[in-house]
Short mmCIF file of the C-alpha atoms (twelve columns), coordinates in Angstrom:
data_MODEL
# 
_entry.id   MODEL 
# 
loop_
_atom_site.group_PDB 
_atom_site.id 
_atom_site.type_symbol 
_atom_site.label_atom_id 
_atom_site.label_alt_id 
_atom_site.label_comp_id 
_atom_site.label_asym_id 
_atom_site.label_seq_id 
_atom_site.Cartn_x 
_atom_site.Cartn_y 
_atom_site.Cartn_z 
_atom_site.pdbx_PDB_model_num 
ATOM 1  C CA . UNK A 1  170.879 113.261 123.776 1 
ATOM 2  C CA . UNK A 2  171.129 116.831 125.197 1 
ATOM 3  C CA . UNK A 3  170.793 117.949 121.579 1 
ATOM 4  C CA . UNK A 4  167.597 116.514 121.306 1 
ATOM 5  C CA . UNK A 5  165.885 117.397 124.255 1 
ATOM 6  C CA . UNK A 6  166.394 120.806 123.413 1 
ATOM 7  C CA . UNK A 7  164.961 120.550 119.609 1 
ATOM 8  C CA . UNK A 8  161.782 118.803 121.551 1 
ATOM 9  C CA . UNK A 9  161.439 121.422 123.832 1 
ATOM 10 C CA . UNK A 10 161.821 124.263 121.038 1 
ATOM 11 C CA . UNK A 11 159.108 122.197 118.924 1 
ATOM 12 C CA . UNK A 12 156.803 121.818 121.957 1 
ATOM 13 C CA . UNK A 13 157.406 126.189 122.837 1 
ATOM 14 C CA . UNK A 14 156.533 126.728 119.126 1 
ATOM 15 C CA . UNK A 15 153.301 124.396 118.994 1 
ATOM 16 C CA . UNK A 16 152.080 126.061 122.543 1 
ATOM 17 C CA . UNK A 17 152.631 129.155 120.774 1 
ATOM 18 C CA . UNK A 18 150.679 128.293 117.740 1 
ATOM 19 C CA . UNK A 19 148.123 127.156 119.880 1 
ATOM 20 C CA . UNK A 20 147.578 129.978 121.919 1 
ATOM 21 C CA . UNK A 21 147.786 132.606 118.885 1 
ATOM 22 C CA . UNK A 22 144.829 129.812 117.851 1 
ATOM 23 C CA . UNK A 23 142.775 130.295 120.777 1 
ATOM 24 C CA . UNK A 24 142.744 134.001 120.558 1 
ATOM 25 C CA . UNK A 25 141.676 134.072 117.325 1 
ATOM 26 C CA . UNK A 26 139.214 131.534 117.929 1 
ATOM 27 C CA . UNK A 27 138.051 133.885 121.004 1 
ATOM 28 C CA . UNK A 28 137.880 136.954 119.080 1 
ATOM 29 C CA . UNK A 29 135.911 135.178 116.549 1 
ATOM 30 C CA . UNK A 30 133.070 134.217 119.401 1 
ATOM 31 C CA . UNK A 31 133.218 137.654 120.374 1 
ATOM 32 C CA . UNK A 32 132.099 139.112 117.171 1 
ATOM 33 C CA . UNK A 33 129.679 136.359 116.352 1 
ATOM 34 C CA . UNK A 34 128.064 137.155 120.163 1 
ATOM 35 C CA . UNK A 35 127.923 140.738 119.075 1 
ATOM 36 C CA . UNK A 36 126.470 139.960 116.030 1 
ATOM 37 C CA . UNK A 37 123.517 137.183 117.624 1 
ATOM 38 C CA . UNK A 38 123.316 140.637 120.013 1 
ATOM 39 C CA . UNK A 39 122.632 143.163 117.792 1 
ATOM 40 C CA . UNK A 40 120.180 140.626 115.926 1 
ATOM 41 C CA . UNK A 41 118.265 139.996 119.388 1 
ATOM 42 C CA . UNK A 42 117.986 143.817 119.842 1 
ATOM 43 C CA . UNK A 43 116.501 144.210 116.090 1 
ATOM 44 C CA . UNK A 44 113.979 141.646 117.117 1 
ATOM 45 C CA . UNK A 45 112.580 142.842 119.945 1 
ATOM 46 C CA . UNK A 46 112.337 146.151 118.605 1 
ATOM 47 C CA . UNK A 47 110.068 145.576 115.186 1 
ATOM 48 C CA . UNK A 48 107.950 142.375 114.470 1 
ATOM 49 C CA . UNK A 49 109.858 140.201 111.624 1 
ATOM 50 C CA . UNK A 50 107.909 138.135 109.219 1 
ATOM 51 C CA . UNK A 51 109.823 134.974 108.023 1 
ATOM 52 C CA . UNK A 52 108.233 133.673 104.233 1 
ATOM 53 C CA . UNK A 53 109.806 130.504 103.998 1 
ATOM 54 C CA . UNK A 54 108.605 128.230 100.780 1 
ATOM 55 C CA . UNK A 55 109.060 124.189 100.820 1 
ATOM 56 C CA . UNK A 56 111.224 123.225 98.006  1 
ATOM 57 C CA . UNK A 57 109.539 119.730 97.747  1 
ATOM 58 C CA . UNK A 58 106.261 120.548 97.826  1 
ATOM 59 C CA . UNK A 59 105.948 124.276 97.128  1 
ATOM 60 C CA . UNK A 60 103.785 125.102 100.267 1 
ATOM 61 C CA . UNK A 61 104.490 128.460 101.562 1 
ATOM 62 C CA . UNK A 62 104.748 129.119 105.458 1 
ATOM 63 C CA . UNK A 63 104.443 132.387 107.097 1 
ATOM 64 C CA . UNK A 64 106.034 132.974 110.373 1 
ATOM 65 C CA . UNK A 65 105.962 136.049 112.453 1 
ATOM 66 C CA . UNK A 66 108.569 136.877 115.552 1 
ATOM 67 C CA . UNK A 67 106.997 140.021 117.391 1 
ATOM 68 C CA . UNK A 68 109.201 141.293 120.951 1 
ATOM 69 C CA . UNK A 69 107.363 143.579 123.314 1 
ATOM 70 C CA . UNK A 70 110.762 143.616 126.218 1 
ATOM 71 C CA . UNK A 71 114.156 143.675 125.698 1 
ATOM 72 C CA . UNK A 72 115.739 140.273 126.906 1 
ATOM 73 C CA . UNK A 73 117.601 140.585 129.718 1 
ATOM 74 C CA . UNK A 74 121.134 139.639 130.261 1 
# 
């Protein structure tokens, strides 16, 4: 009984352990993906971007400009 209380609790340390090594990954990933919406944002509001999107059904083209006059703020 003893015996296998202990293999539970060893399986339960290395499955909090997996899961935390999972959750920093997964919060380092976020980080670089907010960094990279950031940088994207700043690049925006900097320079007008045009956007020439065609419709692959009917073949209309749409034109779509983005201009930024302010920096957002945070």
């Amino acid at each position: 009984m003893a015996k296998q209380d202990e293999e539970t609790k060893s399986e339960s340390s290395a499955d909090i352990a997996r899961l935390i090594k999972q959750l920093d990954m997964l919060d380092k990933r976020l980080d670089n993906v907010d960094s990279i919406v950031s940088a994207v944002a700043e690049r925006y509001m900097h320079q007008p971007v045009t956007l020439n999107i065609t419709c692959p059904r009917c073949g209309n083209k749409i034109e779509s400009a983005l201009i930024g006059t302010e920096k957002p703020g945070r």
